[in-house]
C-alpha positions as CSV (number, residue, x, y, z in Angstrom):
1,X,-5.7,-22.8,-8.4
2,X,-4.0,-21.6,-11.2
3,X,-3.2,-23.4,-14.8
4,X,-0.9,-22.3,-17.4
5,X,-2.5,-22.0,-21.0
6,X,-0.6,-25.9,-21.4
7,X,-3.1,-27.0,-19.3
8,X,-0.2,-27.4,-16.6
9,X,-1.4,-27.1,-12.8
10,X,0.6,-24.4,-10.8
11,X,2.2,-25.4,-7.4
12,X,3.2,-23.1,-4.6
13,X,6.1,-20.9,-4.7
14,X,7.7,-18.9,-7.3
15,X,6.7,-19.2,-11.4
16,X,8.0,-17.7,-14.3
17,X,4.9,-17.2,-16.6
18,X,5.2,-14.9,-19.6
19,X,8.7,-13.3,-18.7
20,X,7.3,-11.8,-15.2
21,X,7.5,-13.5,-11.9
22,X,4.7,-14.7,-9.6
23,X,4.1,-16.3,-6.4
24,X,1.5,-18.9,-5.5
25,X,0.4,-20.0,-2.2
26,X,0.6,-23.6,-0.2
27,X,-3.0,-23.9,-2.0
28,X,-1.7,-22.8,-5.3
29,X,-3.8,-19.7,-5.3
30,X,-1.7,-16.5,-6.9
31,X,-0.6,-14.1,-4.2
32,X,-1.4,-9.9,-4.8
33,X,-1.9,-7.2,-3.3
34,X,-0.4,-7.1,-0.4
35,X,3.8,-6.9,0.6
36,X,6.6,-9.2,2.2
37,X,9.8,-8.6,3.3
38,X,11.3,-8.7,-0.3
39,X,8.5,-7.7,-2.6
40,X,5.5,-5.8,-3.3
41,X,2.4,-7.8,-5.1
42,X,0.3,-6.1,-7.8
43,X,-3.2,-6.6,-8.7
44,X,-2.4,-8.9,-11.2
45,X,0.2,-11.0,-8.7
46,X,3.0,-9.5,-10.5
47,X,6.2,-9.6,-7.9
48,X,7.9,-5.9,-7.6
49,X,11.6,-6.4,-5.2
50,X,11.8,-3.4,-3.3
51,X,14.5,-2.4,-1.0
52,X,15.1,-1.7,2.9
53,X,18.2,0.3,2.6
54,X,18.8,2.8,5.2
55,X,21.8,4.5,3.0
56,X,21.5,7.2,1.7
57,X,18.6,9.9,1.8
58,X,15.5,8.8,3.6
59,X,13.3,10.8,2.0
60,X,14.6,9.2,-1.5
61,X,14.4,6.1,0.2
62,X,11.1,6.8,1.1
63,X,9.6,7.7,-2.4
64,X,11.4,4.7,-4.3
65,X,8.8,2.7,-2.7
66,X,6.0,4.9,-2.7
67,X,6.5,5.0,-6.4
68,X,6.5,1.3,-6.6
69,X,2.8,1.1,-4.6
70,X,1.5,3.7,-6.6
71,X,2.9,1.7,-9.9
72,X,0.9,-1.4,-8.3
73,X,-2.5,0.6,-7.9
74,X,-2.3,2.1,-11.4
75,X,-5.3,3.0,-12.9
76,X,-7.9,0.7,-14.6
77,X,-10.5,2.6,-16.5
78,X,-13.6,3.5,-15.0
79,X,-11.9,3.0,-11.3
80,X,-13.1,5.2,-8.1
81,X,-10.5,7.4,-6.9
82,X,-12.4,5.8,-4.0
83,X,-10.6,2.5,-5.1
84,X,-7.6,3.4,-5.9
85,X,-7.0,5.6,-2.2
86,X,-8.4,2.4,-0.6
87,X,-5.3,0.2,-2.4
88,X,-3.0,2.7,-1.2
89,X,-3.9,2.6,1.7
90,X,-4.0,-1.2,2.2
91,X,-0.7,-1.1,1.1
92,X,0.7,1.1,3.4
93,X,-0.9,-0.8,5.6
94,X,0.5,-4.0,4.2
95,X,3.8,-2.2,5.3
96,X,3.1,-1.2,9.1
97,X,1.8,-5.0,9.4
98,X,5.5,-6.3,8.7
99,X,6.5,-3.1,11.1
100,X,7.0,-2.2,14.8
101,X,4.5,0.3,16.4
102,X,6.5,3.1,18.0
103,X,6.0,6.8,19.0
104,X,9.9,7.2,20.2
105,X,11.9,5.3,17.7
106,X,13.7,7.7,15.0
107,X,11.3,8.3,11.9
108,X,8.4,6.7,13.5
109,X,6.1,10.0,11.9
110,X,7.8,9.9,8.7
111,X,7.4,7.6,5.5
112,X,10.5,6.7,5.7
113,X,9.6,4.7,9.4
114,X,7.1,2.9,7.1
115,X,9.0,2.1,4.4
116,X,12.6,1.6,5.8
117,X,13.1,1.7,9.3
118,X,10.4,-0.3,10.0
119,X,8.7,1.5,13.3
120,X,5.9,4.0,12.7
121,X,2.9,5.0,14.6
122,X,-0.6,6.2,12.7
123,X,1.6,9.7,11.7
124,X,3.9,8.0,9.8
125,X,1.2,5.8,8.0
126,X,-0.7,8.8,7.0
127,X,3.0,10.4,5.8
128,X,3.2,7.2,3.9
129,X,-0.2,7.1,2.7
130,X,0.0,11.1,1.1
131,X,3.0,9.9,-0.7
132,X,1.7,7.2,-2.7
133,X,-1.2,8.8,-3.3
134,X,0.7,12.3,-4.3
135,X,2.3,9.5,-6.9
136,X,-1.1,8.3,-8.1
137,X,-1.8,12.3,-8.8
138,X,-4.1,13.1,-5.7
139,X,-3.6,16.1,-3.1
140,X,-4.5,15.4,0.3
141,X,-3.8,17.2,3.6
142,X,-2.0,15.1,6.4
143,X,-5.0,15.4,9.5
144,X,-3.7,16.0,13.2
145,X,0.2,16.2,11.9
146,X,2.6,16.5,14.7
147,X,-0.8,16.3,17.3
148,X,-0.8,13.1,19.7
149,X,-3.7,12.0,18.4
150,X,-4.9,9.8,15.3
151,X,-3.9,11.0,12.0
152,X,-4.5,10.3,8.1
153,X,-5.3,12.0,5.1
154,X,-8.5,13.7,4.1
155,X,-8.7,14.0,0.5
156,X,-11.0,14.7,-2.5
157,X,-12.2,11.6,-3.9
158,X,-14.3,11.7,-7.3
159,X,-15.0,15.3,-6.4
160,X,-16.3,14.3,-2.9
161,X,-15.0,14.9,0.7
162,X,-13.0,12.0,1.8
163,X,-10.2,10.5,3.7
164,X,-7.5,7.7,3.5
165,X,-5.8,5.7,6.6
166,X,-2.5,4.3,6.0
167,X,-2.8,2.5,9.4
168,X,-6.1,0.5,8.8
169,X,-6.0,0.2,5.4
170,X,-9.3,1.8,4.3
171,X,-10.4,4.8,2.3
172,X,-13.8,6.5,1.8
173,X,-16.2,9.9,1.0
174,X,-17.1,11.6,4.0
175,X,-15.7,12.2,7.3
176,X,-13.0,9.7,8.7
177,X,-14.3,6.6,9.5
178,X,-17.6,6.9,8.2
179,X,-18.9,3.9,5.5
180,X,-15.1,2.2,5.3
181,X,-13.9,1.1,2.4
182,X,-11.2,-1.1,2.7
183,X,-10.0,-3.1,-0.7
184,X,-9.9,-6.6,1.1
185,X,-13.7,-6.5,1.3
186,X,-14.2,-7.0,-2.7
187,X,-10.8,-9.5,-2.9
188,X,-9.0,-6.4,-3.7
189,X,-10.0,-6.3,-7.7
């Protein structure tokens, strides 16, 4: 549950509080991190519209919202790049959740499958996933690209081997898959 300064309870559905927009849940609780058909969530519940437009160019398409996630992760002092992949990632993954899994429809490797067209197999989550994080200032490598076989992004994280996977939503140090870290686990914070 959520009350204003006033003392006012906060319903479900869409509030106005300090000039920004936010959403609550049928339980009242404030809805973040995470993506609907219309808008991206912040950490903070802060609402983000985003748009599905397949005009234009696809790669600009693409990066609009790639920019918006990375804007959404930000930077909190003190944070693991560990963290910070990890939210990337979930979002992404936030993403292929409201999409179609496909391996034949057009852009299914690319970002822009992700983002726009709304089909993408685990290549276009990790394209996804190195663009956000090329917007939050990491370099990563794009694992098994254009292989049929599982892909995501291996990566340095604070100074440590490690990976990110668009498609499950998780991050970590090490090889892929080993000691997960997927946002969710800690209520995303």
């Amino acid at each position: 549950m959520y009350y204003l300064p006033n003392g006012k309870l906060i319903s479900k559905g869409f509030h106005k509080i300090n000039g920004r927009r936010y959403r609550f849940d049928n339980d009242g609780i404030l809805v973040r991190n995470t993506v609907d058909s219309k808008y991206i969530y912040g950490r903070e519940g802060q609402m983000t519209r985003y748009y599905r437009t397949k005009k234009g160019n696809h790669t600009v398409a693409a990066r609009k919202i790639a920019k918006l996630i990375a804007k959404a992760v930000g930077h909190r002092k003190g944070e693991s790049d560990r963290k910070r992949a990890g939210l990337a990632a979930y979002y992404v993954y936030c993403f292929n959740f409201l999409d179609g899994y496909s391996m034949k429809k057009p852009y299914f490797n690319k970002a822009y499958g992700v983002f726009i067209n709304g089909y993408a197999s685990c290549a276009g989550t990790a394209d996804a996933t190195l663009m956000v994080l090329h917007y939050l200032g990491m370099k990563g490598k794009h694992v098994h690209r254009n292989q049929y076989r599982h892909q995501w992004v291996e990566l340095k994280l604070d100074g440590k081997k490690g990976w990110a996977d668009g498609q499950v939503g998780a991050a970590s140090y090490g090889k892929w898959g080993k000691h997960a870290y997927n946002p969710g686990w800690d209520d995303l914070n």
